[in-house]
C-alpha positions as CSV (number, residue, x, y, z in Angstrom):
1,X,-61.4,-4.6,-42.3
2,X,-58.7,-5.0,-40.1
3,X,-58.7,-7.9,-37.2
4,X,-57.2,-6.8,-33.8
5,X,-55.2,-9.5,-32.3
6,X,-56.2,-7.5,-29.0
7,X,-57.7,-4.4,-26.9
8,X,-55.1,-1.8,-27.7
9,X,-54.6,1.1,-25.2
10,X,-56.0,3.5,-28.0
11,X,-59.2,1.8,-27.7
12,X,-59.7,3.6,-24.3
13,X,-60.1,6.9,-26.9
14,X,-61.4,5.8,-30.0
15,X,-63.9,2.4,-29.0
16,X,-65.2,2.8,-25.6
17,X,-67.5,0.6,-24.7
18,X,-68.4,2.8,-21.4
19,X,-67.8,6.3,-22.4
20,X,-69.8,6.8,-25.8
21,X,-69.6,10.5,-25.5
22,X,-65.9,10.5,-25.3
23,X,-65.2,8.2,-27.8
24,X,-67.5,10.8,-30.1
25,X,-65.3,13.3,-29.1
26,X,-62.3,12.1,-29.8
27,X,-63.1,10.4,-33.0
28,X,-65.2,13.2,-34.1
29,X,-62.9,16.0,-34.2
30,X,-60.3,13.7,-35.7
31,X,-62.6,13.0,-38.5
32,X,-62.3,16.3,-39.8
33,X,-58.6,15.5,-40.8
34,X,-59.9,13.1,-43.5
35,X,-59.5,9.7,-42.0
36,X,-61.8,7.1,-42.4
37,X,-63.6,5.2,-40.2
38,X,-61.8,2.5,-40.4
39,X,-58.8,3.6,-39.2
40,X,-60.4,3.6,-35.7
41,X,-61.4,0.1,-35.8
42,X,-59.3,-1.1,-32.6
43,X,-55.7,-1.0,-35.1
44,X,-52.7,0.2,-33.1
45,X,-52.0,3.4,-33.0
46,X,-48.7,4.5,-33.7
47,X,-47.4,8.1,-32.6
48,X,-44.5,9.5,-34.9
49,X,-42.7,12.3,-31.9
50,X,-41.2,14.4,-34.8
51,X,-38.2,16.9,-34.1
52,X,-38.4,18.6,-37.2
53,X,-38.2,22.5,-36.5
54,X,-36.2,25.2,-38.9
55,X,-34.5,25.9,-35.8
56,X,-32.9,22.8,-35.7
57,X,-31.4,22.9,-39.3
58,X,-29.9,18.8,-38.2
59,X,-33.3,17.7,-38.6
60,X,-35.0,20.1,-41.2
61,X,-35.7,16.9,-43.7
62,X,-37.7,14.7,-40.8
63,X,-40.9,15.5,-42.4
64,X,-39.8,13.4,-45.5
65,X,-38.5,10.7,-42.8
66,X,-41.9,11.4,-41.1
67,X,-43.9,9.9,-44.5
68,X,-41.5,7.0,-45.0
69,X,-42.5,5.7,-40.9
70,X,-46.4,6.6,-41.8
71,X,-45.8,4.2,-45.0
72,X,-44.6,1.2,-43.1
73,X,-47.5,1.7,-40.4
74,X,-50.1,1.5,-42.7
75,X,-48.3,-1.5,-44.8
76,X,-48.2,-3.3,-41.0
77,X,-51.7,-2.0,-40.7
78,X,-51.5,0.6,-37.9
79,X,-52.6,4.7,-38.0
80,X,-49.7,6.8,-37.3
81,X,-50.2,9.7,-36.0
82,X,-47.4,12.3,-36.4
83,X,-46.7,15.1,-33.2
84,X,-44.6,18.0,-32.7
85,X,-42.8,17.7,-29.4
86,X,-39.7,20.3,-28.3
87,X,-36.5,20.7,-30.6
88,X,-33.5,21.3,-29.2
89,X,-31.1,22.9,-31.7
90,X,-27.7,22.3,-30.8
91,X,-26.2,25.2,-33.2
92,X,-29.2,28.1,-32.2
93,X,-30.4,27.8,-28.3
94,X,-29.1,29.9,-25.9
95,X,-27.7,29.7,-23.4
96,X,-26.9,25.8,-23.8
97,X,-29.2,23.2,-26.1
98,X,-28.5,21.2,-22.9
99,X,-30.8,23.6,-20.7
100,X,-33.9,22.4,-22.1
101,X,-32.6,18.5,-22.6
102,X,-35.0,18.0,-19.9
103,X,-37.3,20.3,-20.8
104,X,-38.3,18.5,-23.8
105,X,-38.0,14.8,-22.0
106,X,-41.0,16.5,-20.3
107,X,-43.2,17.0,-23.6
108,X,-42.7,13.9,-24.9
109,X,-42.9,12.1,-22.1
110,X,-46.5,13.8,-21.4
111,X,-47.3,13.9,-25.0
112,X,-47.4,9.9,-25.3
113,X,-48.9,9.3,-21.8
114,X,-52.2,12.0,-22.7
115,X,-52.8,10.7,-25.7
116,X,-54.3,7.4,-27.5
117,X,-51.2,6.1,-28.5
118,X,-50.0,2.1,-28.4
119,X,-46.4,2.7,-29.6
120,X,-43.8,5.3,-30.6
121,X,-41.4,6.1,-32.7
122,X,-38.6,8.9,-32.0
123,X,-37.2,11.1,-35.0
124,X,-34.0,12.4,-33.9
125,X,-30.7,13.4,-34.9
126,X,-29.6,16.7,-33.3
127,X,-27.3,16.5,-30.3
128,X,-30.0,16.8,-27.3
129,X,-32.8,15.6,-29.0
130,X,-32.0,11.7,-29.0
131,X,-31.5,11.8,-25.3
132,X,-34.4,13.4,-24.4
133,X,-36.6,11.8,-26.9
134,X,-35.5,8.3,-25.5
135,X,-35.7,9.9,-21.5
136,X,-39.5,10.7,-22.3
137,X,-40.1,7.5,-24.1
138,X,-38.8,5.5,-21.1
139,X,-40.6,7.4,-18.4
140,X,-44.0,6.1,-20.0
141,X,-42.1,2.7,-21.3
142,X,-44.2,1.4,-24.2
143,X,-43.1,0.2,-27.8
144,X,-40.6,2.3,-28.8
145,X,-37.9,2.3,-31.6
146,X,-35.3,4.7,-32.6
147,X,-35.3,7.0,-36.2
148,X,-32.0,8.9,-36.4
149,X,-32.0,11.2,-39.3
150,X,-28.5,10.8,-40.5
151,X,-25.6,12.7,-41.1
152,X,-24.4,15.7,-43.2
153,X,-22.2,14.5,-46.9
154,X,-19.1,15.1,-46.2
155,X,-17.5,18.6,-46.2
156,X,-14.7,19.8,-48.6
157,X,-13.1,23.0,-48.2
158,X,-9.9,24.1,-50.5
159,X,-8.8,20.5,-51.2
160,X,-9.5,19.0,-48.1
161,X,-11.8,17.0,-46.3
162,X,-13.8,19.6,-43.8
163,X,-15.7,18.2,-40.5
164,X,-18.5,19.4,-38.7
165,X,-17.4,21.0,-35.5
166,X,-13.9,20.0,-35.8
167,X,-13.5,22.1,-38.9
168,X,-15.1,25.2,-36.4
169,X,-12.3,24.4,-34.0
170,X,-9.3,23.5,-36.4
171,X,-10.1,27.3,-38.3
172,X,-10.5,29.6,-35.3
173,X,-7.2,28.4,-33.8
174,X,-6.2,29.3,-37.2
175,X,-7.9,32.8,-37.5
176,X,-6.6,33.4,-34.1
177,X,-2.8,32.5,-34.8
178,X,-3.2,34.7,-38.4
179,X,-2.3,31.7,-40.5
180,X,-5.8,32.3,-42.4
181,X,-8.2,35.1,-43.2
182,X,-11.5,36.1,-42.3
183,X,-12.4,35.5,-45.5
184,X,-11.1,32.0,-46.1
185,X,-12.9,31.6,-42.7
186,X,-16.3,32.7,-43.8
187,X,-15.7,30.7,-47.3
188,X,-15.9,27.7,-45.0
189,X,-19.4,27.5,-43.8
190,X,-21.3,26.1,-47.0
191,X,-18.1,23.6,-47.5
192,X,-18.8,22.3,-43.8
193,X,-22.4,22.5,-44.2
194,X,-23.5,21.0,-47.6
195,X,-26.3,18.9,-47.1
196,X,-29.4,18.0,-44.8
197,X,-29.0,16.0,-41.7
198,X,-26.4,16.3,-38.3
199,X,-22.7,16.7,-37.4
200,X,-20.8,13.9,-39.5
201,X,-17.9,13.6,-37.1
202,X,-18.2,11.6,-34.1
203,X,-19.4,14.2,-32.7
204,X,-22.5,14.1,-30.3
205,X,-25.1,13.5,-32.7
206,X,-23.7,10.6,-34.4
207,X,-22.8,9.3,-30.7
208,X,-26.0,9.0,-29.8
209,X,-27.0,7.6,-33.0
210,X,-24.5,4.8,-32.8
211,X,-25.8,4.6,-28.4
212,X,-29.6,4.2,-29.9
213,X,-28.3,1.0,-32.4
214,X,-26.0,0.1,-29.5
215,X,-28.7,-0.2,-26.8
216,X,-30.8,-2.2,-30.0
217,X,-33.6,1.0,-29.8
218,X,-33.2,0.9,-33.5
219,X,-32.9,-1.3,-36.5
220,X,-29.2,-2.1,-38.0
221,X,-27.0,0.8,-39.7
222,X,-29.2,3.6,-38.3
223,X,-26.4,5.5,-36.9
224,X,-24.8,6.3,-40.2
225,X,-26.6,6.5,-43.4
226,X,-26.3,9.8,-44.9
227,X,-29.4,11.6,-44.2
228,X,-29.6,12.0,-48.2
229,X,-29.0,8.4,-48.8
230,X,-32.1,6.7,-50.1
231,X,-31.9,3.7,-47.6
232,X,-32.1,6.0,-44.9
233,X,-35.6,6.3,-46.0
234,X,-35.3,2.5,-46.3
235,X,-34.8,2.1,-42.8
236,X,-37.5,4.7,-41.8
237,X,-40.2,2.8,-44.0
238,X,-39.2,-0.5,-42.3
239,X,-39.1,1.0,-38.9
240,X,-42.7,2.3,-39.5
241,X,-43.8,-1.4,-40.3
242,X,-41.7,-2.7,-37.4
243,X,-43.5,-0.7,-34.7
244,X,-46.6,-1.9,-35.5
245,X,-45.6,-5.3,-34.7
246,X,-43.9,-4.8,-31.1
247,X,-46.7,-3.4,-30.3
248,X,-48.7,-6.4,-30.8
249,X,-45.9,-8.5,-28.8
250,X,-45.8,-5.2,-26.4
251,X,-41.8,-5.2,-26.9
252,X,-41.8,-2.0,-24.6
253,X,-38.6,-0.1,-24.1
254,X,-37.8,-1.7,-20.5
255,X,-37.0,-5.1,-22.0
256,X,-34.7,-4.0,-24.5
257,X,-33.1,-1.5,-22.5
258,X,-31.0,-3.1,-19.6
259,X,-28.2,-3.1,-17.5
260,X,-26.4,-5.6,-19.9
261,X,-27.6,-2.9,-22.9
262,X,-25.9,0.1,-21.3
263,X,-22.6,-1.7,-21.0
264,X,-22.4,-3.0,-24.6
265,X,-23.4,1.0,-25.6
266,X,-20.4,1.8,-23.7
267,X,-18.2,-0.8,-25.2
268,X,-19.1,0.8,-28.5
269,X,-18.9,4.3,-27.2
270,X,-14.9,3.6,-26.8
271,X,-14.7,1.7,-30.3
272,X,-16.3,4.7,-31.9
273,X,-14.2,7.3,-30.0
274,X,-17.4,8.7,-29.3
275,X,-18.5,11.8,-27.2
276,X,-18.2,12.6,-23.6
277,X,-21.5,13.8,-23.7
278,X,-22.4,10.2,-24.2
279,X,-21.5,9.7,-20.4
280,X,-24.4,12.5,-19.2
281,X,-27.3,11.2,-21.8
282,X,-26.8,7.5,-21.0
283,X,-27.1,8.2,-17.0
284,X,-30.0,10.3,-17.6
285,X,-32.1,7.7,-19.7
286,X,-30.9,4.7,-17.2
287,X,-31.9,6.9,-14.5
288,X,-35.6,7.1,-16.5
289,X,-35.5,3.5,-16.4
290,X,-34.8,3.0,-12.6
291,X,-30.8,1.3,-14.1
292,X,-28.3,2.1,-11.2
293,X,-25.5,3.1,-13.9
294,X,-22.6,4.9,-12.6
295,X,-19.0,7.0,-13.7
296,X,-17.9,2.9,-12.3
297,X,-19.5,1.2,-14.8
298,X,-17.5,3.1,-17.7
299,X,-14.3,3.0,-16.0
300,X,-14.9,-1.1,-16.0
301,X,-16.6,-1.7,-18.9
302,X,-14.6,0.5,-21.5
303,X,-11.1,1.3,-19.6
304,X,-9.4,-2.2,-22.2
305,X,-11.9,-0.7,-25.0
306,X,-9.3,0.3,-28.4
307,X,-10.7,3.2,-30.4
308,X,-10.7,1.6,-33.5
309,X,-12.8,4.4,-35.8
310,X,-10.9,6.2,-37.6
311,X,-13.1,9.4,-37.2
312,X,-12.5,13.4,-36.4
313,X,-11.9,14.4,-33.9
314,X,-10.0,11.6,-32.9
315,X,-9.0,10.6,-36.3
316,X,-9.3,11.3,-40.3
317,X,-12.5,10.0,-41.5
318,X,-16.0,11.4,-41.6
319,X,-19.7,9.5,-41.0
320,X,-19.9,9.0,-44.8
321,X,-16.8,7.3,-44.7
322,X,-18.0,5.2,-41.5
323,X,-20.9,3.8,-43.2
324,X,-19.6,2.9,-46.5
325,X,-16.8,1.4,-44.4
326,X,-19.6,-1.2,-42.5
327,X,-20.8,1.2,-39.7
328,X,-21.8,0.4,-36.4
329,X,-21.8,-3.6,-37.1
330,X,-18.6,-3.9,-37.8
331,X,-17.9,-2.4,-35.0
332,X,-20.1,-4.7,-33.2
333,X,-19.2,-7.6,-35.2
334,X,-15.8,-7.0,-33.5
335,X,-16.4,-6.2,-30.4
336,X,-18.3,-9.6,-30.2
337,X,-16.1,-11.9,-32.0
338,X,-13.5,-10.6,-28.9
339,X,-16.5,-11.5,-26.6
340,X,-16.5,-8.1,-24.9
341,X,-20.5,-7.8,-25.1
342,X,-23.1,-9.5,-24.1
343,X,-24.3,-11.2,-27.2
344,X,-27.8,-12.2,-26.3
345,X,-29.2,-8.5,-25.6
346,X,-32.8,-8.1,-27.2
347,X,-33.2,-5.4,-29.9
348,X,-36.3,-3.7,-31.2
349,X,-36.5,-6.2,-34.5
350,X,-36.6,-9.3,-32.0
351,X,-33.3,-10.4,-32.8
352,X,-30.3,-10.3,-30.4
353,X,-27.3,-7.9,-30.9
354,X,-25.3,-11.0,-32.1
355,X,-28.1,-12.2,-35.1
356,X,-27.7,-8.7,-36.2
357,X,-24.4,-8.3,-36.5
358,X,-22.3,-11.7,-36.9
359,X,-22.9,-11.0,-40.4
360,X,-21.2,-7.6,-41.0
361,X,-18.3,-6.9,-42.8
362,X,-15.5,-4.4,-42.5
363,X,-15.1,-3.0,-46.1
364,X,-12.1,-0.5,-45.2
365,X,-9.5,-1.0,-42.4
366,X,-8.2,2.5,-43.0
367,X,-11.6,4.0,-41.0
368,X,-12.3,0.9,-39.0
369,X,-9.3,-0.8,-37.9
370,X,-9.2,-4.2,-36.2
371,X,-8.1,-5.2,-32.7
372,X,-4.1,-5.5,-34.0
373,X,-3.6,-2.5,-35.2
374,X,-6.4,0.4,-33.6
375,X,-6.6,4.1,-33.8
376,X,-6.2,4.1,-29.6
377,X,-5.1,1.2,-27.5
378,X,-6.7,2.3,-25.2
379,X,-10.1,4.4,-26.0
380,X,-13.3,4.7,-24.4
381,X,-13.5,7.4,-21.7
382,X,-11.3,7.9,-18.4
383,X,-12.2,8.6,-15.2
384,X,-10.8,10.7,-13.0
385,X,-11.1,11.3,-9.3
386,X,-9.2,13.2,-6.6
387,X,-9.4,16.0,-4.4
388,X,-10.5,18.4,-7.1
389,X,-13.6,16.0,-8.2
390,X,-14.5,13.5,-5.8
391,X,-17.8,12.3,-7.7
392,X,-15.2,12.4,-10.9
393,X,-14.7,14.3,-13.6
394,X,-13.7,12.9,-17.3
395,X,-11.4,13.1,-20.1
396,X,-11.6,11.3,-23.5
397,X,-8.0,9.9,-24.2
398,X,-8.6,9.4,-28.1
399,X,-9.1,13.3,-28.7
400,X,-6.2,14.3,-26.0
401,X,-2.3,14.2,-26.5
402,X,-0.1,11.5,-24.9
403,X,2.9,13.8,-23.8
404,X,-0.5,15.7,-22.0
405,X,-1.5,12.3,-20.2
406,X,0.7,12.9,-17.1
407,X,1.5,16.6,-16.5
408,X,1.6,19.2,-13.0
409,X,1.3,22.3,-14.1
410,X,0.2,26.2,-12.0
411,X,-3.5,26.6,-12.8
412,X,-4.6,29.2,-14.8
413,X,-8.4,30.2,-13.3
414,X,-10.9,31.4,-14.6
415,X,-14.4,32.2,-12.6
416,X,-17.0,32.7,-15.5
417,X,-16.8,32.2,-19.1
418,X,-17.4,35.6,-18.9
419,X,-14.0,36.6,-17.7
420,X,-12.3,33.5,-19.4
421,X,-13.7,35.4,-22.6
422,X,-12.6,38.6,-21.2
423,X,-9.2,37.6,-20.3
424,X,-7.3,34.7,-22.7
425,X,-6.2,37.1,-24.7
426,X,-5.1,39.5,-23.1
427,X,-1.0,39.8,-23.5
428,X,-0.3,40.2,-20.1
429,X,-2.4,36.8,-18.9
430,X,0.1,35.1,-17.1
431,X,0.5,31.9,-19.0
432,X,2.8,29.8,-21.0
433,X,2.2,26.4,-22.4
434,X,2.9,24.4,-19.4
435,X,0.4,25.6,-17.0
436,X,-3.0,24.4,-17.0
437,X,-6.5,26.4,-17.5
438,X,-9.2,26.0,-15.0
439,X,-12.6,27.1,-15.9
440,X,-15.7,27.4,-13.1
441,X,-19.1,27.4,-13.1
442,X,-20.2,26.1,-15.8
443,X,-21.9,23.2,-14.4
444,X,-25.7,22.0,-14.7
445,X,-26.2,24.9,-11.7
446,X,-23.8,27.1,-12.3
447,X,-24.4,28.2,-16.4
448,X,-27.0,26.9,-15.8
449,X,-27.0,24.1,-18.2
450,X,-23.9,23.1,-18.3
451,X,-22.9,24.5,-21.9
452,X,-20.3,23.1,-24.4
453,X,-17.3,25.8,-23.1
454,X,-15.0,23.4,-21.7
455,X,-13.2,23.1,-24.7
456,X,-11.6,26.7,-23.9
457,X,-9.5,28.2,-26.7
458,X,-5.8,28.5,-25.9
459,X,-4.3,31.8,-25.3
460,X,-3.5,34.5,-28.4
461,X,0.1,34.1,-27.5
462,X,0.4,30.5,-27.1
463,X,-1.3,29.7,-30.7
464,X,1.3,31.7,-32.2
465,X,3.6,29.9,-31.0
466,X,2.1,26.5,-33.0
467,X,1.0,25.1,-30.0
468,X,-2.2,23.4,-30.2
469,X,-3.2,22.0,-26.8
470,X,-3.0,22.6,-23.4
471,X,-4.5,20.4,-20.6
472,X,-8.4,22.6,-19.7
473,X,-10.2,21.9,-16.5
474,X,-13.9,22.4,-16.2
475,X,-17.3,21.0,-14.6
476,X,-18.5,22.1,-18.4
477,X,-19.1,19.7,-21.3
478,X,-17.2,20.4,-24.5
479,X,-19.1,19.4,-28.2
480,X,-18.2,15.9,-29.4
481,X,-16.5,17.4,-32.1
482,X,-14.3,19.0,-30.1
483,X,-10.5,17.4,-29.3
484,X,-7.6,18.1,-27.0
485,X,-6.3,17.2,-23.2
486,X,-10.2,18.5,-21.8
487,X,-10.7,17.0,-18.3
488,X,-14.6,18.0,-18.0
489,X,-18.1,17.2,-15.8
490,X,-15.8,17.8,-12.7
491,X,-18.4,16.5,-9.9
492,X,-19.7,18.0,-7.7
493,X,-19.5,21.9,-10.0
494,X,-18.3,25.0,-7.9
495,X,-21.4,26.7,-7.6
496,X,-22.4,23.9,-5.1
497,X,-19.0,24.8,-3.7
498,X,-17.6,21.4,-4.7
499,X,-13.2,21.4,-4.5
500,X,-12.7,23.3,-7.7
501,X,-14.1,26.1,-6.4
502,X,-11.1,26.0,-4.0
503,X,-8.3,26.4,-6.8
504,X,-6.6,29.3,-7.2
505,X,-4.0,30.8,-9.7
506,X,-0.7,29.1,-9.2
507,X,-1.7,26.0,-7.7
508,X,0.0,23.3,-8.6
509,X,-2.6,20.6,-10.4
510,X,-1.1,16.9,-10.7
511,X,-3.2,15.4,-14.0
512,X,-2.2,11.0,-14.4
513,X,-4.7,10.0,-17.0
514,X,-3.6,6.2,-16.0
515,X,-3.5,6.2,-12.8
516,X,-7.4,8.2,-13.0
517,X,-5.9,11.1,-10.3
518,X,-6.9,14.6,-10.4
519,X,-5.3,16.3,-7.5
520,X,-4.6,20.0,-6.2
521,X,-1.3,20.3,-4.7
522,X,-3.1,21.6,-1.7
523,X,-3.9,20.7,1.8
524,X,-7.4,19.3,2.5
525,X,-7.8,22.0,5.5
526,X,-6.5,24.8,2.9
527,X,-9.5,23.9,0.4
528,X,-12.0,23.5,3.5
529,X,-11.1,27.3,4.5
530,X,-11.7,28.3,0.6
531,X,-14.7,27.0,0.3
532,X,-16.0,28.6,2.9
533,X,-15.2,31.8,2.1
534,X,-15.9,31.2,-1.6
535,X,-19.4,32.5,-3.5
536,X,-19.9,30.5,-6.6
537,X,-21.1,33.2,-9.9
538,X,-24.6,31.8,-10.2
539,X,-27.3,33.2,-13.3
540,X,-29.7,35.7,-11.4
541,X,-32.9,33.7,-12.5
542,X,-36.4,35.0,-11.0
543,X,-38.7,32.3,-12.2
544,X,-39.7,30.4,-15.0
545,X,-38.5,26.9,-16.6
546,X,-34.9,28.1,-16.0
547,X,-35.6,28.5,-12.1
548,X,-37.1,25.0,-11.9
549,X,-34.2,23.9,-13.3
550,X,-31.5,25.3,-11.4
551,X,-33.3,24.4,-8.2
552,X,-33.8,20.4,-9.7
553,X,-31.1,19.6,-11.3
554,X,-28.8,16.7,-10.6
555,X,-24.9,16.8,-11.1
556,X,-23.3,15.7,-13.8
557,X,-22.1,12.2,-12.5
558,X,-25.9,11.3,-12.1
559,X,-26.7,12.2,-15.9
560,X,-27.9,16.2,-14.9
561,X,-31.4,14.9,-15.1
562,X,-33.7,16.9,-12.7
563,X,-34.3,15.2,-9.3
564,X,-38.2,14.4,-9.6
565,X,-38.6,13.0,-13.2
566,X,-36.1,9.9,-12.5
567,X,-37.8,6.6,-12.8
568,X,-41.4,6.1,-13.6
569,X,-43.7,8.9,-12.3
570,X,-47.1,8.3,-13.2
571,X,-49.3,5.7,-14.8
572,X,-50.4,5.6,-18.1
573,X,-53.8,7.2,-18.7
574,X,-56.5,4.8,-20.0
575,X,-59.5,5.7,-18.6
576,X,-61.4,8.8,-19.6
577,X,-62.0,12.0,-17.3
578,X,-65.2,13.4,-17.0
579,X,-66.4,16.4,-18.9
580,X,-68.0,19.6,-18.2
């Protein structure tokens, strides 16, 4: 029989001392699942939130990674109980995964406060499901640790090394300038796409999974194992077994997750070369957490940050390749031994960043480089500002061109995706390789949910001409594995009327990536009269989840989270309510 150390919250449900009815309820009707009596002895409850869902082919193997946490509870002497909450699937939803990032914060965050459970662990791997599996978690702040499921093998296609996402980008530039054919293009999607788990460039997915061991939400090397690798279901088993015990030293997420956590997790985000959408999700889960973190805080915590792995879309490498090569503690181990992070932050295993890391080792400098010799001097993200986003916009320097980095070129504009789609193409577009293409909204209001478009393909005409990049505009997001001179998140989005609804073709844009200036070769009472005039292209939406949103949802500068579910909204529910 197992001996409780203490009254668990669970015990509210299953061993009420007050409520005898409910407590024969609520053990009753689980009874008929086969568990023993025992099991609801006053032991911790642990709740598995599982994004498994066909839908979301990224996380089609987390039922396995489900059984290996439920075999670590039990061996720590908890009950896990597993629970479907929302999947996100980055490569199925429409309009935008991103739409319903919030969306599914909301189920898990009311999942774990209704029901009897002591602590939590998050499977997650797809792009949008780590953030809003950590956003729920933190609205209701108890135990918590992080279960990423891993990414793809690598992908091979005709000889060569094949990435997630970057491949997708890399081929249609291809198809489009007729250097391949559609059926070399098709021939590609099994080569990309070869085995369970998420995007194996630095794309998104593996961002966040390198943010979650950055912030110390999970347990050393979960960001890259292969999701096939045997020690990924390792790492599960013992994250299983180490739930059980923060729960009994009530490690909730609030004292692992700080201000000092944040700003190592974008220290790492610049040594990874990791995704812009990094710079939304981390604002949205401070924001959870009542954390004042701001476009400011990555401007001076990761402006002197090298990029220094070697991974598409900034680099050569793929995720594989990263963790064979020492993963994210080598990174840290750096990053540490150059004392740019704060060494004593608390992670979920009890130890500080620095106990779980000073022991790492680098075991190829080709796809993590040192200090002396990086991938980008200077990595991380930069911030821009200027009369065309005064809240800022961003732009990820280790994905863009250098000869791009200071450049005034005639805007190219664009008004919808719609007619970007309609027009690039089209042989009398006035355009040549100099000029730079504005896209509007496509912000959290505007799409709405801000979808991955910013990324816009070059022209017909200028691909054919070899020409690869172009500096792109937007208040979109682009994927993670997407690369080029993309200035995105532009605050505040046109269809609030913010100042890039003022641009017009042939304006003159001034772009200094060092300097941080964004700026529309326009008069401040010119753009005052244009916005006035202007009507933003907003989604007719009668009702429904989507309307909520639209009429919630922050900008992107404050992590596009809607207004009323930042910081803690309700208390946990303990006691029972009464019956009919």
């Amino acid at each position: 029989m197992y001996k409780r150390q203490k009254r668990y919250r669970s015990a509210e449900w299953y061993n009420s001392k007050t409520h005898k009815r409910d407590t024969f309820v609520h053990r009753g009707w689980m009874r008929n699942q086969g568990h023993p009596s025992h099991l609801f002895d006053g032991r911790p409850v642990i709740g598995i939130c599982n994004t498994w869902s066909e839908l979301t082919p990224c996380n089609g193997h987390f039922r396995e990674i489900a059984d290996s946490v439920k075999k670590g509870v039990y061996e720590a002497g908890g009950f896990p109980l597993e629970f479907p909450v929302f999947s996100a699937s980055e490569s199925n939803l429409r309009p935008t995964a991103m739409l319903f990032r919030n969306l599914a914060s909301m189920d898990v965050e009311e999942a774990i406060r209704g029901n009897p459970i002591d602590g939590v662990v998050l499977l997650m791997g797809c792009d949008k499901t780590t953030p809003s599996l950590l956003m729920g978690a933190a609205s209701v702040d108890i135990p918590t640790i992080g279960v990423s499921g891993g990414p793809m093998l690598n992908g091979h296609h005709q000889g060569k090394t094949i990435g997630s996402g970057t491949g997708v980008w890399e081929l249609d530039a291809d198809l489009s300038a007729g250097k391949i054919t559609e059926d070399d293009y098709a021939a590609a999607e099994i080569s990309m796409s070869r085995s369970k788990g998420n995007c194996m460039t630095m794309g998104t997915a593996s961002t966040m999974g390198s943010m979650v061991e950055a912030l110390g939400m999970s347990l050393p090397h979960n960001a890259a194992i292969p999701a096939v690798d045997a020690r990924r279901y390792s790492l599960a088993y013992m994250s299983g077994k180490r739930i059980v015990e923060m729960v009994k030293e009530n490690l909730i997420m609030s004292k692992i997750v700080t201000k000092t956590s944040f700003e190592n997790a974008i220290k790492v985000n610049g040594a990874i070369g990791g995704s812009t959408n990094a710079v939304i999700h981390l604002a949205a889960v401070a924001g959870r957490l009542e954390i004042d973190l701001t476009l400011d805080d990555w401007e001076r915590c990761g402006k002197a940050i090298p990029t220094l792995v070697n991974l598409q879309p900034s680099g050569k490498y793929l995720m594989e390749d990263f963790y064979y090569a020492g993963g994210v503690p080598a990174v840290i181990k750096q990053l540490l031994e150059k004392k740019l992070m704060y060494k004593d932050a608390l992670t979920v295993n009890g130890k500080t960043i620095e106990q779980n890391n000073t022991s790492a080792e680098c075991w190829n400098n080709d796809v993590i480089k040192d200090f002396e010799s990086p991938l980008v001097k200077e990595g991380g993200i930069k911030i821009l500002r200027g009369n065309i986003a005064p809240d800022g916009a961003i732009l990820k320097p280790s994905a863009a061109s250098p000869e791009l980095m200071k450049h005034k070129g005639k805007a190219v504009v664009f008004e919808s995706v719609e007619e970007f789609q309609e027009k690039i193409d089209d042989p009398n577009l006035e355009v040549d390789e100099t000029c730079i293409l504005v896209l509007k909204n496509c912000g959290p209001k505007g799409y709405p949910g801000m979808a991955e478009v910013g990324n816009m393909r070059l022209p017909q005409k200028i691909l054919k001409k070899g020409i690869r990049d172009m500096i792109r505009i937007s208040d979109a997001r682009m994927s993670g594995t997407a690369y080029g001179t993309v200035i995105l998140h532009t605050s505040p989005e046109a269809a609030v009327k913010g100042p890039l609804a003022a641009v017009k073709n042939g304006d003159l844009i001034e772009v200094d990536v060092v300097e941080g200036k964004l700026n529309l070769d326009v008069s401040d009472d010119i753009i005052k009269e244009r916005l006035k005039k202007y009507k933003p292209v907003l989604p007719d939406i009668k009702g429904g989840y989507q309307k909520m949103y639209v009429d919630h949802v922050m900008q992107a500068d404050q992590g596009a989270d809607l207004d009323f579910l930042v910081g803690k909204s309700c208390l946990l529910y303990t006691s029972p309510s009464p019956r009919d």
